[in-house]
N, C-alpha and C positions, 0 to 999 in steps of 0.2 A: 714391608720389605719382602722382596721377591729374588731368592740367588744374588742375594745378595746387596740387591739395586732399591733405593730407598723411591716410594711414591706419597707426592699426594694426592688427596680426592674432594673435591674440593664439592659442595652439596651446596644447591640451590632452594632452599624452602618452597618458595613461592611456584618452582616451576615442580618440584620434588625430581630432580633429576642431578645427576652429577656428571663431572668429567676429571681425569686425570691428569695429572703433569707430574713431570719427573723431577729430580731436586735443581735442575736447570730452568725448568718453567716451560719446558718444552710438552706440548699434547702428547699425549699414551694413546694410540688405537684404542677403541675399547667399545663394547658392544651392550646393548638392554638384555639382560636374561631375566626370566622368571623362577622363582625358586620352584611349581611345580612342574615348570619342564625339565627343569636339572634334576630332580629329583623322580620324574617316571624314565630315565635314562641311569639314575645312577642311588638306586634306592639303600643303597648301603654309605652314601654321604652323614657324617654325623655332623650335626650343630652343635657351635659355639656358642651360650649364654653368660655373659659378663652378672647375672645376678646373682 
């Protein structure tokens, strides 16, 4: 959930790639990033671990 606005993400194994829609089924824009490009632009980003 994003301000509010609920998403899905919907992941592909076979291709390892995903795409978005919103709780209408409608596509989200959405772009490939790499974590260390995000991360030599914004080296104070902290990670999330669910373990």
């Amino acid at each position: 959930m994003v301000n509010d606005v609920e998403f899905n993400i919907h992941w592909n194994e076979s291709a390892r790639t995903a795409h978005i829609t919103d709780v209408d089924g409608r596509d989200v824009a959405s772009t490939v990033g790499f974590w260390f490009a995000w991360y030599a632009f914004h080296p104070e980003t902290l990670v999330y671990s669910a373990n």
